[in-house]
C-alpha positions in Angstrom: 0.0 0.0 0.0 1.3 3.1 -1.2 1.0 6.1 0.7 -0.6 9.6 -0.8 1.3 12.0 0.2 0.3 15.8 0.1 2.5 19.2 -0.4 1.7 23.0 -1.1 5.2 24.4 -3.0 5.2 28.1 -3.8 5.9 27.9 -7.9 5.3 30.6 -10.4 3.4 33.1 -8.1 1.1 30.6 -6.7 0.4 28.2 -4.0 0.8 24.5 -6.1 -1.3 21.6 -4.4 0.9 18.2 -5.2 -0.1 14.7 -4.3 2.8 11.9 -4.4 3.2 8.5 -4.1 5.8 5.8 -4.8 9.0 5.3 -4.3 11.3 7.7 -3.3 13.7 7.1 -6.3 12.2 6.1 -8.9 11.8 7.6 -12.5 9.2 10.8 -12.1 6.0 10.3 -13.9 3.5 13.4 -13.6 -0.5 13.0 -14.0 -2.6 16.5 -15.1 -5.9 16.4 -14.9 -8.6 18.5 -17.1 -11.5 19.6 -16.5 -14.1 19.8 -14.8 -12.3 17.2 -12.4 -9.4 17.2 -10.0 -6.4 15.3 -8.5 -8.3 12.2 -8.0 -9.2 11.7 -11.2 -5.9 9.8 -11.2 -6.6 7.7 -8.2 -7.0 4.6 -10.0 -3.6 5.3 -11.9 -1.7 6.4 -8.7 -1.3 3.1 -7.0 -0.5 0.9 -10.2 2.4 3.4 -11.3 3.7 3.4 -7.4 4.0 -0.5 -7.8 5.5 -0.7 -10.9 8.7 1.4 -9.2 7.4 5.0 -10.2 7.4 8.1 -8.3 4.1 9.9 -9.2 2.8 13.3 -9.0 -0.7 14.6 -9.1 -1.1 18.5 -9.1 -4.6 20.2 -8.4 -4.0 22.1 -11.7 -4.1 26.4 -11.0 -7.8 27.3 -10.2 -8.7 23.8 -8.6 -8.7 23.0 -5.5 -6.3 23.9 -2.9 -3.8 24.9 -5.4 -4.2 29.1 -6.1 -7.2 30.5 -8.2 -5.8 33.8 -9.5 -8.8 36.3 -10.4 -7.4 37.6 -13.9 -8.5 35.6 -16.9 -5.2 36.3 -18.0 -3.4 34.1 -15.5 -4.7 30.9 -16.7 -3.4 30.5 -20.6 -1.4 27.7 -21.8 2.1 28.6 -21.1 1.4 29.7 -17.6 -0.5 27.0 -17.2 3.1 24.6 -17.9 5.1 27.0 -16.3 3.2 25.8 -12.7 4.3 22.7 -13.8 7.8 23.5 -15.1 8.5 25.5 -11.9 7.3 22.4 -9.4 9.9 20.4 -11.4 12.9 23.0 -10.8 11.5 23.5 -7.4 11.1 19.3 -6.8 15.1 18.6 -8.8 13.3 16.6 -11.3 15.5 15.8 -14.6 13.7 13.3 -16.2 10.0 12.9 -15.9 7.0 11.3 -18.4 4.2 13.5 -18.6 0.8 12.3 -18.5 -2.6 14.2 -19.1 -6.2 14.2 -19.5 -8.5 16.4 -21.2 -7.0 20.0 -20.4 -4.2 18.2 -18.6 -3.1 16.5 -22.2 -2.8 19.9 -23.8 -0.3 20.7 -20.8 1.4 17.8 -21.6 1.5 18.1 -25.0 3.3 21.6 -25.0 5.5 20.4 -21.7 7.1 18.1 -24.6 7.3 21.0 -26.8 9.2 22.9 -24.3 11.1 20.4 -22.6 12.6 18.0 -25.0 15.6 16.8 -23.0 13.6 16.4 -19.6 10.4 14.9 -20.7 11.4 11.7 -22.1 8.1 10.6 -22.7 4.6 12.0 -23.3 1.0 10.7 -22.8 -2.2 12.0 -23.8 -5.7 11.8 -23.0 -9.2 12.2 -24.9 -7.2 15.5 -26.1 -5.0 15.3 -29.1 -2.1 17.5 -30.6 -1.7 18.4 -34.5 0.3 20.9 -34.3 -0.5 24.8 -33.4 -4.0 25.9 -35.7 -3.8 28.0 -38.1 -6.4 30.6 -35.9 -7.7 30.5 -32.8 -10.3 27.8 -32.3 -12.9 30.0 -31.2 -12.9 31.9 -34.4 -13.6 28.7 -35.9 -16.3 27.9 -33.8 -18.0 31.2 -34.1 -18.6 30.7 -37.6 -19.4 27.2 -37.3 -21.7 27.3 -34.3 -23.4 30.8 -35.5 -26.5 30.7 -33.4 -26.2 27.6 -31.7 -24.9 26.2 -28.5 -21.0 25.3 -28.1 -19.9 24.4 -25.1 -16.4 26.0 -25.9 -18.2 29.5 -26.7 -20.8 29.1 -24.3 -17.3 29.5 -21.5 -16.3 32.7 -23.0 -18.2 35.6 -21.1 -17.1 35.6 -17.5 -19.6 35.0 -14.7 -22.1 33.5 -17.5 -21.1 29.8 -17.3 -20.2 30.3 -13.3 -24.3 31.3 -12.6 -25.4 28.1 -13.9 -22.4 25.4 -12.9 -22.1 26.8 -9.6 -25.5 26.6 -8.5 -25.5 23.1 -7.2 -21.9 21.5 -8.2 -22.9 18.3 -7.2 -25.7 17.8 -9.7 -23.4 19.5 -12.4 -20.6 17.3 -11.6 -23.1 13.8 -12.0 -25.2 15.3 -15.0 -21.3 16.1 -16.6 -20.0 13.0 -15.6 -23.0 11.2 -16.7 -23.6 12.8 -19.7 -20.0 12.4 -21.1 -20.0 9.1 -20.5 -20.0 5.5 -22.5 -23.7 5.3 -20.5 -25.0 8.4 -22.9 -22.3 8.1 -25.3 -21.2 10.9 -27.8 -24.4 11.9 -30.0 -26.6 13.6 -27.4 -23.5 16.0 -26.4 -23.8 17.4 -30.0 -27.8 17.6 -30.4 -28.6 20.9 -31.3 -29.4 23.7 -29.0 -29.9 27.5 -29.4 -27.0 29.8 -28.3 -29.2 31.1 -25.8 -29.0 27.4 -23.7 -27.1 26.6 -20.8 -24.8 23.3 -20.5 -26.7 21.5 -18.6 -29.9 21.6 -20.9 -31.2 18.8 -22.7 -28.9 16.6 -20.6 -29.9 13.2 -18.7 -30.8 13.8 -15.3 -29.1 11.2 -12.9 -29.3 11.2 -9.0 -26.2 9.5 -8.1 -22.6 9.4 -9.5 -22.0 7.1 -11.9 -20.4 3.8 -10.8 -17.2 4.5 -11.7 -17.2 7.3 -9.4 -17.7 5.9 -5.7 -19.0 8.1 -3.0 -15.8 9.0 -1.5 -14.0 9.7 -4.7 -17.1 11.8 -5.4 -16.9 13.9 -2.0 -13.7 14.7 -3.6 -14.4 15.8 -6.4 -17.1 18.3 -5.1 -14.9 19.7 -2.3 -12.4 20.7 -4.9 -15.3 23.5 -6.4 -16.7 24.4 -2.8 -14.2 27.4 -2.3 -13.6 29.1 -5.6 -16.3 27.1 -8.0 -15.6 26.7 -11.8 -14.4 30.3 -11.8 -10.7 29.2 -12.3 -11.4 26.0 -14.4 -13.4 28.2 -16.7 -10.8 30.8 -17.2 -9.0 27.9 -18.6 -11.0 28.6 -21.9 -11.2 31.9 -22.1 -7.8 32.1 -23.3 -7.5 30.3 -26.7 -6.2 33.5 -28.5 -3.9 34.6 -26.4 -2.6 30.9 -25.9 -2.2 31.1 -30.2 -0.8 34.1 -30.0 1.5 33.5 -26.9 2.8 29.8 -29.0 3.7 31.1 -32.5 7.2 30.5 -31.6 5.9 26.5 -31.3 4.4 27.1 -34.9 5.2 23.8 -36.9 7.1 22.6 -33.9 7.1 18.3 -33.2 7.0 16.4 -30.5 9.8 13.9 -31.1 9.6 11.6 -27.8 7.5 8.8 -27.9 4.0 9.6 -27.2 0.8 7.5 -26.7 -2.8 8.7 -27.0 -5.5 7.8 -25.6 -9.4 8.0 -26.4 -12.6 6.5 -25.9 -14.9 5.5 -28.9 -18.1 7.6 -27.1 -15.8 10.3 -26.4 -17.4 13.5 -27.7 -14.3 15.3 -27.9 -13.1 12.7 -31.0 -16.1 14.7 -32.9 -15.0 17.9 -32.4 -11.3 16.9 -32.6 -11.7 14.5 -35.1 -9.2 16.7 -38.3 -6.5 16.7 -34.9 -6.8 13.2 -34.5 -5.7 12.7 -38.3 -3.0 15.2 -37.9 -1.3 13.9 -35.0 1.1 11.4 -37.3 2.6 14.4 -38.7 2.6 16.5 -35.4 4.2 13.1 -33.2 6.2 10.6 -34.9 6.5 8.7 -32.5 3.3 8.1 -31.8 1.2 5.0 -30.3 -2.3 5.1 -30.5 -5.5 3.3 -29.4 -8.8 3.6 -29.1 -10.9 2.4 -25.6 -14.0 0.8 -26.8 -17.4 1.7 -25.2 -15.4 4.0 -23.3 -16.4 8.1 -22.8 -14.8 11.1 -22.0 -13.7 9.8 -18.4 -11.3 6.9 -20.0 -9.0 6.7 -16.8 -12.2 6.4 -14.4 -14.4 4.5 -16.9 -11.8 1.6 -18.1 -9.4 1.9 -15.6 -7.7 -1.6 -16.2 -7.2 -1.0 -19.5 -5.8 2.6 -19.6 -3.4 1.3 -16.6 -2.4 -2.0 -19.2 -1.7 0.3 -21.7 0.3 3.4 -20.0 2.2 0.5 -18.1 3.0 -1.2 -21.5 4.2 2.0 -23.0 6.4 2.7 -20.2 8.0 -0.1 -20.2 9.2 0.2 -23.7 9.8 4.0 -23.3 10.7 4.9 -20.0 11.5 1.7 -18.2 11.5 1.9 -13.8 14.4 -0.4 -14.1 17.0 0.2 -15.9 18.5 -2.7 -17.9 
């Protein structure tokens, strides 16, 4: 049994939440989660890495938890966002690390390998893919695409708009979320049509407990990590796709050369919207090894939490080994 240790460092002008576990010295693998969950989303993860020989690191990402939640929307794009994470490594003597991530955590990841070829030997991502920085902003794309209708993406943009509704009662938007994004629902009722006008949660499937994959305590978690700040912070996150484009045009038609695994579920709504990414990533990774988790959502690392363990284990033994030969 592997003990879960818990640490605040000071890193990059905030207060970093970090949970650890394994031993002492072995290789560094770091777990980012996205949104909207938190550390534990990893707890299922945690335990198998610690036994295989890893050291492992879960932050609270900035705005979650009992890590910082800065109020300028400006304090939460992409390369600040990796900077927390650069900083903890500095701060933590870390030379060699595989970075791992999930949803919003995978885009960290990604551009962590950008940035840090020599120390991040290896890279994994999540439900999220990378094809290489857009030609424009996402959101301008979405704006002409989703004139009039509901996008989640653009629906984030307006401070305090999302925050009314989410923050209402955070334990039914963190079950209808979880639910809803899930194998259970799978991917078509995410991407019914709405009017502009509609909040998130409309249209989706009520459900009055977690899903199964969630148990109660992990649950508790999950909802304490919103009762101090709420989604404010989280949200933030995506109010900053132009000035993330604008701050990484020195990463235009930059790779990532390390070897790289993705990983995404076949009811995953995000393979819809990211579906011209997924064909780019070749191009964008090399070295990449890729699979898709069948009837498996958003929530791959909760959902099939055997499998994503088989296959993270199996690529790290091939790429970034605990022991040495």
């Amino acid at each position: 049994m592997h003990v879960i240790e818990e640490q605040l460092l000071d890193v990059n002008a905030i207060q970093l939440c970090i949970h650890s576990c394994g031993p002492a010295d072995g290789p560094v693998v770091w777990l980012l989660h996205g949104f909207p969950e938190c550390w534990l989303s990893w707890r299922k993860q945690m335990p198998a890495l610690a036994a295989a020989g890893y050291r492992v690191f879960a932050p609270e990402m900035r705005g979650y938890g009992r890590s910082s939640a800065p109020a300028a929307v400006a304090d939460y794009d992409l390369l600040t966002l990796c900077g927390d994470i650069q900083a903890a490594m500095d701060a933590l003597g870390q030379h060699q690390v595989c970075m791992v991530g999930h949803d919003w955590g995978a885009l960290v990841a990604w551009h962590l390998a950008l940035l840090e070829p020599k120390r991040i030997k290896a890279v994994v991502g999540m439900s999220v893919p990378f094809g290489g920085r857009p030609k424009k902003p996402i959101v301008e794309t979405l704006r002409q695409v989703y004139a009039g209708r509901f996008n989640y993406i653009l629906y984030f943009q307006q401070p305090g708009v999302a925050e009314r509704e989410l923050d209402t009662d955070i334990p039914r938007t963190l079950r209808l979320m979880m639910h809803n994004w899930s194998a259970a629902v799978g991917k078509e009722l995410f991407w019914q049509d709405k009017p502009a006008t509609a909040g998130l949660l409309d249209g989706l499937r009520e459900i009055d407990q977690p899903p199964a994959w969630c148990e109660p305590q992990a649950f508790a978690g999950y909802v304490a990590t919103y009762a101090a700040h709420g989604f404010r912070g989280p949200l933030n996150w995506y109010r900053n796709f132009e000035r993330n484009w604008q701050r990484t045009a020195v990463l235009q038609d930059a790779r990532i050369e390390q070897p790289a695994l993705f990983l995404i579920g076949d009811e995953d709504p995000v393979g819809v919207l990211e579906a011209y990414t997924i064909q780019q990533m070749p191009r964008a990774v090399p070295q990449l090894h890729s699979h898709v988790l069948e009837n498996c959502g958003h929530w791959l690392q909760c959902e099939q939490p055997e499998q994503v363990n088989a296959l993270l284990l199996a690529f790290l033994a091939d790429h970034y080994p605990a022991q040495q030969v």
